[in-house]
N, CA, C and O atoms as a GROMACS GRO file, in nm:
protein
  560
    1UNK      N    1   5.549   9.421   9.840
    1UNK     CA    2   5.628   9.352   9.939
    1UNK      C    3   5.582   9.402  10.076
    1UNK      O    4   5.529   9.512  10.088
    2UNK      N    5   5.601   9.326  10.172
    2UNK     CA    6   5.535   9.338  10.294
    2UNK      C    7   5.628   9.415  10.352
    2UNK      O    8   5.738   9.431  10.298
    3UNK      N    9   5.585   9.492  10.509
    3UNK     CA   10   5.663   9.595  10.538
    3UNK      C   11   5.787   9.479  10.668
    3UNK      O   12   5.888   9.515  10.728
    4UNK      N   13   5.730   9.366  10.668
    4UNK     CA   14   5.788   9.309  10.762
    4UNK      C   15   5.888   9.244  10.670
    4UNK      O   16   5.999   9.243  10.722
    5UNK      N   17   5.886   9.195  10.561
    5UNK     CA   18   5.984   9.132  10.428
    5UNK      C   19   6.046   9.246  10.415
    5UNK      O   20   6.160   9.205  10.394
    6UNK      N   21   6.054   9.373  10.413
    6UNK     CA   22   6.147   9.527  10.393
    6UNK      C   23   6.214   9.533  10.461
    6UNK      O   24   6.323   9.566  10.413
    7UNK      N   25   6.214   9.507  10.624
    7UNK     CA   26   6.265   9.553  10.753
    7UNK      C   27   6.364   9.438  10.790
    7UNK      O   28   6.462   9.461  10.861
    8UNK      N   29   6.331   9.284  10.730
    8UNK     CA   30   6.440   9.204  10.772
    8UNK      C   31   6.565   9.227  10.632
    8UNK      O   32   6.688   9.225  10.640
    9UNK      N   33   6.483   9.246  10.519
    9UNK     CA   34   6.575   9.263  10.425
    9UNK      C   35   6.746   9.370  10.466
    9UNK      O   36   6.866   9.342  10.458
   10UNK      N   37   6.674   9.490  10.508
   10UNK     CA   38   6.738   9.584  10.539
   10UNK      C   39   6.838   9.480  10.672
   10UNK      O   40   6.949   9.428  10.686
   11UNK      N   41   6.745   9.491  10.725
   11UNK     CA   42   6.825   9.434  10.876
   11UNK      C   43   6.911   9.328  10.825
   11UNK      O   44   6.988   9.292  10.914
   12UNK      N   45   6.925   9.269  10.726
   12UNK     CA   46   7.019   9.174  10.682
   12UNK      C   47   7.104   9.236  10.605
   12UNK      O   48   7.219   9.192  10.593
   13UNK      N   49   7.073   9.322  10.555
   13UNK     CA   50   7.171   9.401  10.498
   13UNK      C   51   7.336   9.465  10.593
   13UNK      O   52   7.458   9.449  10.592
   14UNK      N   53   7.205   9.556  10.677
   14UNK     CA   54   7.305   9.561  10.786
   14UNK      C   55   7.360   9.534  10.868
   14UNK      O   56   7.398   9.621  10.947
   15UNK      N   57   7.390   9.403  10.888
   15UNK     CA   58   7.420   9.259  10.944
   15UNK      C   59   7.543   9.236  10.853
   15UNK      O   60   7.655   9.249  10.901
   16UNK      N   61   7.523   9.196  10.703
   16UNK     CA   62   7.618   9.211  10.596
   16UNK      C   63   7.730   9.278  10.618
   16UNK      O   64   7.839   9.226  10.639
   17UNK      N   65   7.703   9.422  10.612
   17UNK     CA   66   7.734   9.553  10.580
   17UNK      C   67   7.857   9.517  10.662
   17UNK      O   68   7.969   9.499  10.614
   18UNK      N   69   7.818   9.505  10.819
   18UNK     CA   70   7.874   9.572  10.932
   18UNK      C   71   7.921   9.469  10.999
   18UNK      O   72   7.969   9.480  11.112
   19UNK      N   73   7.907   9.336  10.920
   19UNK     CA   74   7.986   9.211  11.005
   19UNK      C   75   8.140   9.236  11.045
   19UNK      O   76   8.196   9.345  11.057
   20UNK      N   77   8.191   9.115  11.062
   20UNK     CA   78   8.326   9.112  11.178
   20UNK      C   79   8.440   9.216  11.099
   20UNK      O   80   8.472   9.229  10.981
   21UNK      N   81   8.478   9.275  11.208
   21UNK     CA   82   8.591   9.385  11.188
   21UNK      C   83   8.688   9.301  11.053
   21UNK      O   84   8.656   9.197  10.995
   22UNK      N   85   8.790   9.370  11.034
   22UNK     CA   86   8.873   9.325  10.912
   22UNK      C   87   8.969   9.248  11.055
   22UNK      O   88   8.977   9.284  11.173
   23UNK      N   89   9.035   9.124  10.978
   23UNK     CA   90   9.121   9.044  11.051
   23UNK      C   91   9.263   9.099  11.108
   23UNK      O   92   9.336   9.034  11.182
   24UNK      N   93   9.299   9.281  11.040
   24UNK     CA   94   9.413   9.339  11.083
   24UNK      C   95   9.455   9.430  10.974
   24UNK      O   96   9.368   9.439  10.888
   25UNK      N   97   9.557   9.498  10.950
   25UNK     CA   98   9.607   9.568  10.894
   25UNK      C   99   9.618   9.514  10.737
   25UNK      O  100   9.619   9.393  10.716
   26UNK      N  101   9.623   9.578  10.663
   26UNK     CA  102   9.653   9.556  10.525
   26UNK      C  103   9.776   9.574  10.442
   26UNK      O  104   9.813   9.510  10.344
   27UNK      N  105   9.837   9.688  10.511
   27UNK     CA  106  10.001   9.770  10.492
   27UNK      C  107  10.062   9.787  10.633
   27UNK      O  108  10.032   9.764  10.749
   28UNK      N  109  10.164   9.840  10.564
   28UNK     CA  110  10.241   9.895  10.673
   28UNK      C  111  10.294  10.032  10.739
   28UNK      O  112  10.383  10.068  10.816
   29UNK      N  113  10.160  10.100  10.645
   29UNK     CA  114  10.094  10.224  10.731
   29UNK      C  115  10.055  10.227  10.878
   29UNK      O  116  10.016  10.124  10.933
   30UNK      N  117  10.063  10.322  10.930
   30UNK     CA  118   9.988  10.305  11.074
   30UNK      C  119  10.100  10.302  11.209
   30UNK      O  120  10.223  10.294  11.213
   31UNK      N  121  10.013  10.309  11.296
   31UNK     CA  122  10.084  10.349  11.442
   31UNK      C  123  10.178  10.212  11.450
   31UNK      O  124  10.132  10.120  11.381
   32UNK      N  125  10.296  10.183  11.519
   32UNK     CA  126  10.409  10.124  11.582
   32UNK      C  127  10.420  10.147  11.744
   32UNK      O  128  10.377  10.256  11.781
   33UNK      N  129  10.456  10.084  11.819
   33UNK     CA  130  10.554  10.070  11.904
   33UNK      C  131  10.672   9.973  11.972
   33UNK      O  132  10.668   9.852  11.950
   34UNK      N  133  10.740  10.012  12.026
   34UNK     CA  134  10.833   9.913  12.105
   34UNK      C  135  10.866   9.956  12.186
   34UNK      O  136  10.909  10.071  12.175
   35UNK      N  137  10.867   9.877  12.344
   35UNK     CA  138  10.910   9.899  12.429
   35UNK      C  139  11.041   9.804  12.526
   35UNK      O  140  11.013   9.691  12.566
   36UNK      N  141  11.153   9.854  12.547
   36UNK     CA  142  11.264   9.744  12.554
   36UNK      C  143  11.241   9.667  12.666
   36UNK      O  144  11.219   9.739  12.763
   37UNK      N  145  11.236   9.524  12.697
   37UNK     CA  146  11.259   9.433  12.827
   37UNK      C  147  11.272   9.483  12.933
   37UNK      O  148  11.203   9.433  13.022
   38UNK      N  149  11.328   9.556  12.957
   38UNK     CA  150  11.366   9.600  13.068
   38UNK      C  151  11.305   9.785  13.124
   38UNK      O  152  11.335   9.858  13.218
   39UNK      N  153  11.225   9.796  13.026
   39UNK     CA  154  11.125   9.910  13.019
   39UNK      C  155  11.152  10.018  13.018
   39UNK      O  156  11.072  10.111  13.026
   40UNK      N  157  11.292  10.027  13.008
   40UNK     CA  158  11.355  10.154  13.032
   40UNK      C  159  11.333  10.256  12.914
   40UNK      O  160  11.318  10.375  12.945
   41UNK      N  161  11.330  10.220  12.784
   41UNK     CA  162  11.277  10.281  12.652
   41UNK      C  163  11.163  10.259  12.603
   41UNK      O  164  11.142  10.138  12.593
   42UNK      N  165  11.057  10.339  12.558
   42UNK     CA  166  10.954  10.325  12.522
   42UNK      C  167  10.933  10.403  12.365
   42UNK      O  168  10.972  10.520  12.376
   43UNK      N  169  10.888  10.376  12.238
   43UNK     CA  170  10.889  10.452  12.129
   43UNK      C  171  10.807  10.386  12.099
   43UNK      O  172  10.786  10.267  12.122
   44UNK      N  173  10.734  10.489  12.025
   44UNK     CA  174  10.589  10.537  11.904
   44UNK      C  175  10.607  10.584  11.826
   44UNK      O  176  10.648  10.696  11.857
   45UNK      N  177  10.600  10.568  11.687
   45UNK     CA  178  10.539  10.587  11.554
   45UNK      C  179  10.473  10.536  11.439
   45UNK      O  180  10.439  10.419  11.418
   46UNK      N  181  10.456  10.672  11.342
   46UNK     CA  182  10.386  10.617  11.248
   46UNK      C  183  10.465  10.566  11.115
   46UNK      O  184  10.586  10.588  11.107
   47UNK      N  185  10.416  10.516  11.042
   47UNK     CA  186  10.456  10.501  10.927
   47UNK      C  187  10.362  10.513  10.790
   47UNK      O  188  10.308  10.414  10.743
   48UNK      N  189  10.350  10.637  10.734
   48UNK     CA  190  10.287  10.664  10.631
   48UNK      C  191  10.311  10.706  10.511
   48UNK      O  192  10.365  10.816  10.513
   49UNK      N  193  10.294  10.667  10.416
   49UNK     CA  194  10.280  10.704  10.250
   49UNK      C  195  10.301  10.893  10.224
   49UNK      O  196  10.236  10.997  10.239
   50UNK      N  197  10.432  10.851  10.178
   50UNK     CA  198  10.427  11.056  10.107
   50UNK      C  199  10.360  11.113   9.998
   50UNK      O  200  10.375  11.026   9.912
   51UNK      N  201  10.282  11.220   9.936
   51UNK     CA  202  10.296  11.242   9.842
   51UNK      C  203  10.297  11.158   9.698
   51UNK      O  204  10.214  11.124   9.614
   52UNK      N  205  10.467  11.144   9.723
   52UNK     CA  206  10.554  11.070   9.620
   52UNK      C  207  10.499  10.944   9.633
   52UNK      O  208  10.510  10.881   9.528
   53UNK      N  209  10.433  10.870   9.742
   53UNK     CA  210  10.441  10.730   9.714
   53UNK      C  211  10.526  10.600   9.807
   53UNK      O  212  10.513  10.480   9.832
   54UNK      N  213  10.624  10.718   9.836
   54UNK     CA  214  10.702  10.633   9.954
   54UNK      C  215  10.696  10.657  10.118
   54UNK      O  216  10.661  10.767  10.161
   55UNK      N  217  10.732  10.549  10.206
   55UNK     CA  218  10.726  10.471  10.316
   55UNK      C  219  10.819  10.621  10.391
   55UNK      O  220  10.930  10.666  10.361
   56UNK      N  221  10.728  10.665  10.486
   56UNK     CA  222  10.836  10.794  10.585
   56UNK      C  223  10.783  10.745  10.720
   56UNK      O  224  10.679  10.686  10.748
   57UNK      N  225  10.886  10.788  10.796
   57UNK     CA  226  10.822  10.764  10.948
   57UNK      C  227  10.814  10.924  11.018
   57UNK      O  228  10.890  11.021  11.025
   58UNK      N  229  10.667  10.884  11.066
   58UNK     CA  230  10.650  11.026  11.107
   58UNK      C  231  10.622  11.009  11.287
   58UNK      O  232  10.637  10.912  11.362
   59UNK      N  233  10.582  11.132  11.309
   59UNK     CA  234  10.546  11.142  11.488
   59UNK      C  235  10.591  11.029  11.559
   59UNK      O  236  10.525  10.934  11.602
   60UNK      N  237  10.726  11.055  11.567
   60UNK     CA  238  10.774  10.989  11.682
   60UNK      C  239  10.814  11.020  11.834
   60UNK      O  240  10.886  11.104  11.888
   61UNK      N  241  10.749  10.933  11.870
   61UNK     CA  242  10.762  10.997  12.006
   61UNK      C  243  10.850  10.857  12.110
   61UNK      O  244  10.848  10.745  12.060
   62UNK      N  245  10.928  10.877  12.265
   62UNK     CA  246  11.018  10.840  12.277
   62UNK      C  247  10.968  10.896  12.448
   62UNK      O  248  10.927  11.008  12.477
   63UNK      N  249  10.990  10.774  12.543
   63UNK     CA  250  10.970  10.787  12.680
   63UNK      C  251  11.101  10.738  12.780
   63UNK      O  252  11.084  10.616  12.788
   64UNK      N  253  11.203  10.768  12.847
   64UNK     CA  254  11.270  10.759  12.875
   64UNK      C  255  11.275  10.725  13.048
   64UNK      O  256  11.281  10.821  13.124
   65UNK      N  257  11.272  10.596  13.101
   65UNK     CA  258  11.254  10.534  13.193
   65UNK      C  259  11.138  10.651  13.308
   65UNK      O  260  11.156  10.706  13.417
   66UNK      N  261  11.006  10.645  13.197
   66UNK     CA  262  10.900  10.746  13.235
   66UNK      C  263  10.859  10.854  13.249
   66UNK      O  264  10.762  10.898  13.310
   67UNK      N  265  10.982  10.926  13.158
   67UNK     CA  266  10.963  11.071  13.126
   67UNK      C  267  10.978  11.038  12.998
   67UNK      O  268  11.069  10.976  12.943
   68UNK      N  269  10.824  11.115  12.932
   68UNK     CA  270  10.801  11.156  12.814
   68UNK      C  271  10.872  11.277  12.729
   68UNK      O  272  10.901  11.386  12.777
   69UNK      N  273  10.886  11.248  12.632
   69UNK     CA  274  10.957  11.351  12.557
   69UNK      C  275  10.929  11.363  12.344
   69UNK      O  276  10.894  11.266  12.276
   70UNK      N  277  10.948  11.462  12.304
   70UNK     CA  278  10.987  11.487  12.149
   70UNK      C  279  11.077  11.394  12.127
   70UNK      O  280  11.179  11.391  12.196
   71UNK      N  281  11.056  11.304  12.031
   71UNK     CA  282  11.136  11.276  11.955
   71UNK      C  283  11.189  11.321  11.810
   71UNK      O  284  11.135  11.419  11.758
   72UNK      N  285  11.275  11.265  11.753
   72UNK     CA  286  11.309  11.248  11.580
   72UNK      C  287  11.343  11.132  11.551
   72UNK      O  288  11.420  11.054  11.608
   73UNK      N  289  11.274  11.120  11.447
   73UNK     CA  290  11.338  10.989  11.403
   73UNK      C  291  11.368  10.965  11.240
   73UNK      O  292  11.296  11.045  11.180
   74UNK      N  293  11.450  10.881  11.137
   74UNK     CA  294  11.487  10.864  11.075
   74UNK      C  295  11.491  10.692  11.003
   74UNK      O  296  11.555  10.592  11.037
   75UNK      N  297  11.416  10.710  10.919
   75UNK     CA  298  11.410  10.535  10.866
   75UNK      C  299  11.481  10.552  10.743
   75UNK      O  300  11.476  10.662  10.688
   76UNK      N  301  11.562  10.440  10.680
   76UNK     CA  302  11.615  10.419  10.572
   76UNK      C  303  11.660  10.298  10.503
   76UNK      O  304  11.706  10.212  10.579
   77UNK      N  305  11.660  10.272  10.396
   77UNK     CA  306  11.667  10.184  10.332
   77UNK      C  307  11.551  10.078  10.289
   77UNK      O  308  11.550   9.958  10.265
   78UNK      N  309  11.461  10.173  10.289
   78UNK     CA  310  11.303  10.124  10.271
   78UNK      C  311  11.296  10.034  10.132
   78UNK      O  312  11.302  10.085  10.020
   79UNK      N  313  11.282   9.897  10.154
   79UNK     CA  314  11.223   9.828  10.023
   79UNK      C  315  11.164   9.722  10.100
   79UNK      O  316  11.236   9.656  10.175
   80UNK      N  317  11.038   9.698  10.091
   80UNK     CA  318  10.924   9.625  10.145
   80UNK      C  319  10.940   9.535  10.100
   80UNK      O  320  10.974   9.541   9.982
   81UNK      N  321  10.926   9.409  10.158
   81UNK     CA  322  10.909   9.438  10.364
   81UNK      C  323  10.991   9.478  10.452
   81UNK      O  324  10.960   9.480  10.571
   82UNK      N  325  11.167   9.535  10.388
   82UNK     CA  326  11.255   9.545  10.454
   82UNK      C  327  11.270   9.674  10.464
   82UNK      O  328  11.253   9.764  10.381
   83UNK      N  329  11.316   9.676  10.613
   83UNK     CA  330  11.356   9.835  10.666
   83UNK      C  331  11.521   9.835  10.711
   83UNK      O  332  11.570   9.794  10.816
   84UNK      N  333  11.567   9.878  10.631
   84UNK     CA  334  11.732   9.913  10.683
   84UNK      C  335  11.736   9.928  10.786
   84UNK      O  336  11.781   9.834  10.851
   85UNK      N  337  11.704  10.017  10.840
   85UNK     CA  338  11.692  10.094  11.004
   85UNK      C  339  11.590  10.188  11.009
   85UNK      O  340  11.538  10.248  10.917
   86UNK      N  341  11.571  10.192  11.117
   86UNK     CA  342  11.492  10.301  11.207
   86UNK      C  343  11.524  10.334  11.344
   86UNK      O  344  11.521  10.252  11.436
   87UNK      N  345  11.562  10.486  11.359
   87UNK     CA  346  11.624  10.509  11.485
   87UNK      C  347  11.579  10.627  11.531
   87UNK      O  348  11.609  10.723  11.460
   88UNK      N  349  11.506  10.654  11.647
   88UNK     CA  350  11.438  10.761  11.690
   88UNK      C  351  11.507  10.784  11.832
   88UNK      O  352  11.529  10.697  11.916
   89UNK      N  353  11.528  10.885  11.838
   89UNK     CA  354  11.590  10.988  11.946
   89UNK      C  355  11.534  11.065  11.975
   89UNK      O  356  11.458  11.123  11.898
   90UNK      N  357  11.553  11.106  12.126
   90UNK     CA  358  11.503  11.210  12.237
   90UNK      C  359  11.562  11.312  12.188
   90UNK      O  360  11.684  11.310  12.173
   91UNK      N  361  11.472  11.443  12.148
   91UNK     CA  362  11.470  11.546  12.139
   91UNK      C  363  11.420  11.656  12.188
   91UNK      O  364  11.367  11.742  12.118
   92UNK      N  365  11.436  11.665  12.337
   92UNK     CA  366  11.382  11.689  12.424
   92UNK      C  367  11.428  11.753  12.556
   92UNK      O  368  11.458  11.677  12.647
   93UNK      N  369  11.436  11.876  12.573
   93UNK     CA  370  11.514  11.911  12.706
   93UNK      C  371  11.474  11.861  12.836
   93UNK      O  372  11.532  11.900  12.938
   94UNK      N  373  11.387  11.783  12.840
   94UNK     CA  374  11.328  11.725  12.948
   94UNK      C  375  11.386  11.568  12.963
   94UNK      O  376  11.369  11.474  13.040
   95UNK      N  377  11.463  11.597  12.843
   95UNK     CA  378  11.484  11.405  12.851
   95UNK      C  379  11.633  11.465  12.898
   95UNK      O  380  11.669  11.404  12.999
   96UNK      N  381  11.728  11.562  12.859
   96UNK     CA  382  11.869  11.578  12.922
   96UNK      C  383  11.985  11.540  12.789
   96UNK      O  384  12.057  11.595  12.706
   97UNK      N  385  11.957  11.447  12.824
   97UNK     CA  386  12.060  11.415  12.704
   97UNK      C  387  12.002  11.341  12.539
   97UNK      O  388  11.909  11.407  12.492
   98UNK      N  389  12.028  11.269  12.488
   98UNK     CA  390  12.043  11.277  12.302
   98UNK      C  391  12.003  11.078  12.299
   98UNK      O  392  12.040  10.997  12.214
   99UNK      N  393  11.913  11.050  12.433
   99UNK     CA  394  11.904  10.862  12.424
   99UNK      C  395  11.843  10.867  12.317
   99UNK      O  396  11.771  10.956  12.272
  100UNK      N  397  11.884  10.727  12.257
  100UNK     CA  398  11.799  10.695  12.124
  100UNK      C  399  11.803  10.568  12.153
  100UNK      O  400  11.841  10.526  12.262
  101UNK      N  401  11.747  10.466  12.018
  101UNK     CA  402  11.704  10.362  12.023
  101UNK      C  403  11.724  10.359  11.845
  101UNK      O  404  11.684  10.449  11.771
  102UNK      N  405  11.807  10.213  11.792
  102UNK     CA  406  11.790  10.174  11.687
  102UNK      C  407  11.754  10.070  11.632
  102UNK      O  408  11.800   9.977  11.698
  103UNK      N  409  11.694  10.032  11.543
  103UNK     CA  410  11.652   9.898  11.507
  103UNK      C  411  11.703   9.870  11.365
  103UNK      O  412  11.676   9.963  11.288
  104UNK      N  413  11.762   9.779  11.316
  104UNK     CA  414  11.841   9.738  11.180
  104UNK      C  415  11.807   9.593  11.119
  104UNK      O  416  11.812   9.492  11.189
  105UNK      N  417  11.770   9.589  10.976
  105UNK     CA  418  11.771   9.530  10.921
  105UNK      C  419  11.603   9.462  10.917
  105UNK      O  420  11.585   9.346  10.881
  106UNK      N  421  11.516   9.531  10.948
  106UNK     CA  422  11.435   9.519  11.013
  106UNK      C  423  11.292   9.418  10.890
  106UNK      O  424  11.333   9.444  10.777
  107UNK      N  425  11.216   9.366  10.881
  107UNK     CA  426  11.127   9.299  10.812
  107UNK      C  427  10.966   9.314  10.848
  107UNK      O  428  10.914   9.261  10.946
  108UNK      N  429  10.906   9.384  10.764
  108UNK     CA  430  10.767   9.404  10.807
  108UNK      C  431  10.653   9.188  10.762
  108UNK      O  432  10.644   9.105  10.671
  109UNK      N  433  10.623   9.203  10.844
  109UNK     CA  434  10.581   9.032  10.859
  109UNK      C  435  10.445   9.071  10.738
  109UNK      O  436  10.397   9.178  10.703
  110UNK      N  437  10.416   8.929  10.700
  110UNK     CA  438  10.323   8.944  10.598
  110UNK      C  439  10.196   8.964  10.615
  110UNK      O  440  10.118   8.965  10.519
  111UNK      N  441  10.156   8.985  10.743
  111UNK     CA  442  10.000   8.960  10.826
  111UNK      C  443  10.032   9.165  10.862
  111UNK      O  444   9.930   9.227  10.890
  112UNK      N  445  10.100   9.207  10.861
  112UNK     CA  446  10.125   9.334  10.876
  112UNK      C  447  10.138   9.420  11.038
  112UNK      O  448  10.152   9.534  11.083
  113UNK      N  449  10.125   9.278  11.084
  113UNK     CA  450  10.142   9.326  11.271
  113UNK      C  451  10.264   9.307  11.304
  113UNK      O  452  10.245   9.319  11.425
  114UNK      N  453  10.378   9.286  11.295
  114UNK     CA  454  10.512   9.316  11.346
  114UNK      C  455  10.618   9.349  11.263
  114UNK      O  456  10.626   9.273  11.166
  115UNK      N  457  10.698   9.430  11.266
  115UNK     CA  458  10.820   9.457  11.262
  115UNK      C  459  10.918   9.322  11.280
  115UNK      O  460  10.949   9.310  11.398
  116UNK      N  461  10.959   9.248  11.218
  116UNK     CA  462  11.043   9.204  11.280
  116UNK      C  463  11.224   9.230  11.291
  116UNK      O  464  11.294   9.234  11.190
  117UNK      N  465  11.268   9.241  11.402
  117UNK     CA  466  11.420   9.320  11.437
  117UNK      C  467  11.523   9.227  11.444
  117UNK      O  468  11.487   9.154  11.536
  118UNK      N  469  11.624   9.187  11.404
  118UNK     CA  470  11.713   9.057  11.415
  118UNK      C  471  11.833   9.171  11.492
  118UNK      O  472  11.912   9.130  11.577
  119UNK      N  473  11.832   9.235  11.471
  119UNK     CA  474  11.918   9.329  11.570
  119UNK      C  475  11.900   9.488  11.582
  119UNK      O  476  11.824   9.546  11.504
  120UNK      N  477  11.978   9.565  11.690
  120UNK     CA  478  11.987   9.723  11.686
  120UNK      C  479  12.052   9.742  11.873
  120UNK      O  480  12.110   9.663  11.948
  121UNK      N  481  12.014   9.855  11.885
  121UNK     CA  482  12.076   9.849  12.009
  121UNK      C  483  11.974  10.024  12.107
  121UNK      O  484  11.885  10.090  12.054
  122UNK      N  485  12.015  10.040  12.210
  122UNK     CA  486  11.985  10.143  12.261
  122UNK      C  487  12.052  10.193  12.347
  122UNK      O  488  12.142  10.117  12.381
  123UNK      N  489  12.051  10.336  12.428
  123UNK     CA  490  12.105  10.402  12.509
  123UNK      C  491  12.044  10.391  12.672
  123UNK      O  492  11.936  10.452  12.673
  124UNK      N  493  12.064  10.354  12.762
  124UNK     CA  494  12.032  10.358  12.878
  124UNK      C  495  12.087  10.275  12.981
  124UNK      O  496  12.057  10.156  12.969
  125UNK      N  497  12.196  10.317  13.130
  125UNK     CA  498  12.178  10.497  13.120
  125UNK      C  499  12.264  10.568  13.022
  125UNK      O  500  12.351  10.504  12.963
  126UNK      N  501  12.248  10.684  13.003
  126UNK     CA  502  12.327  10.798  12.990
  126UNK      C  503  12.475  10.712  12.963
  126UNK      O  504  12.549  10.687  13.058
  127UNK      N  505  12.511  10.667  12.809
  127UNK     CA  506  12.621  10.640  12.783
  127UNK      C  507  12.673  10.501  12.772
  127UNK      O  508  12.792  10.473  12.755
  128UNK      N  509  12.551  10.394  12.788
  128UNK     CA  510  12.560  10.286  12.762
  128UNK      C  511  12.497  10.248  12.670
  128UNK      O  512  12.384  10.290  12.646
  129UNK      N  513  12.554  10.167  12.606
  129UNK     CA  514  12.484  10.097  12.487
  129UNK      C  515  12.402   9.961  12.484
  129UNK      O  516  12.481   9.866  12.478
  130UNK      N  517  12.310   9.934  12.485
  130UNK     CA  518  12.251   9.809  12.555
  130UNK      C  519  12.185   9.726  12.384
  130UNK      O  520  12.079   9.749  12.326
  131UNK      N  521  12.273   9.652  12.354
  131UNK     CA  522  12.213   9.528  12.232
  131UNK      C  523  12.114   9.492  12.208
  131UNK      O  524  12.079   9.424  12.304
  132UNK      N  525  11.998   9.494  12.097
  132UNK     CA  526  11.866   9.441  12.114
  132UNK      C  527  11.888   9.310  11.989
  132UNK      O  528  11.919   9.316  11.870
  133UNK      N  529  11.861   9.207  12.070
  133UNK     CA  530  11.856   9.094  11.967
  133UNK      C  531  11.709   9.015  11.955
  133UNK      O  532  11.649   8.960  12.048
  134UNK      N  533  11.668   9.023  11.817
  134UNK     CA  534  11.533   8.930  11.774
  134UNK      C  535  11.444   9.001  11.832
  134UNK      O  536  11.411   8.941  11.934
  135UNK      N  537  11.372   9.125  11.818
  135UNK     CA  538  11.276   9.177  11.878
  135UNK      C  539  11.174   9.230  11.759
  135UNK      O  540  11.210   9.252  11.644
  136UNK      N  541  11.043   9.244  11.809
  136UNK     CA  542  10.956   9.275  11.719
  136UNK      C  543  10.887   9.418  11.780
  136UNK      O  544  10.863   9.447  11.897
  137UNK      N  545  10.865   9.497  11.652
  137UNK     CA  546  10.812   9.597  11.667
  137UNK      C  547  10.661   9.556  11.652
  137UNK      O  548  10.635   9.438  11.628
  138UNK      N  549  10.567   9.644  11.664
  138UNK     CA  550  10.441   9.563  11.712
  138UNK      C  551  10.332   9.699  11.678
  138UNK      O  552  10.384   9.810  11.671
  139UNK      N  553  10.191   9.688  11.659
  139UNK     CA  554  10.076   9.720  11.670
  139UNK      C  555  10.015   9.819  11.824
  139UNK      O  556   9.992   9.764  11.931
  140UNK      N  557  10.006   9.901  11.811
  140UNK     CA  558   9.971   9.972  11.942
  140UNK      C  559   9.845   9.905  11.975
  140UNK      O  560   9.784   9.936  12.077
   0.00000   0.00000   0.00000
């Protein structure tokens, strides 16, 4: 075989190989965020596979009308695509007080890029409770 029939072979190969990215996520592993309308809350996390097999939310993190901070957070009622809740809170002496942000009843979409939220609510300022209706959690 010729060395010029070798070199396109290959080169088609890796053309093959290395064509168009994948169309998106596959699960519902992987980074999250949401940030509320009015911008005052900002949250990040992950969502990854334990051990065991099941859906945990990990490294969450939580920005509070532009101060960054530790969060915690807590998901439950995990049966896919549905998420009971997920609610991550400032844990953070820099944030002052205990704002959080919850999301309920929540539906991971079948294309694996949104969250979708039919309700939950959040803290901001300091002691108000502000309603979140029909919102989607989303793909960083």
């Amino acid at each position: 075989m010729s060395r010029a029939i070798v070199f396109w072979l290959v080169g088609a190969l890796i053309v093959f190989a290395c064509g168009k990215e994948s169309s998106g996520p596959s699960s519902a592993e992987g980074k999250w965020t949401y940030t509320t309308s009015d911008g005052k809350i900002s949250v990040t996390f992950e969502l990854m596979k334990s051990a065991g097999g099941t859906l945990e939310l990990q490294n969450p993190t939580i920005k509070v009308n532009g101060t960054s901070g530790i969060a915690a957070g807590l998901m439950t009622g995990v049966s896919l695509p549905a998420i009971g809740s997920i609610r991550i809170n400032a844990n953070d002496p820099a944030l002052t007080y205990n704002y959080s942000i919850t999301f309920t009843n929540g539906q991971v979409s079948g294309d694996f890029k949104r969250i979708e939220v039919p309700s939950g609510s959040y803290t901001y300022p300091w002691g108000t409770v502000v309603a979140l209706n029909a919102v989607a959690i989303v793909r960083p």
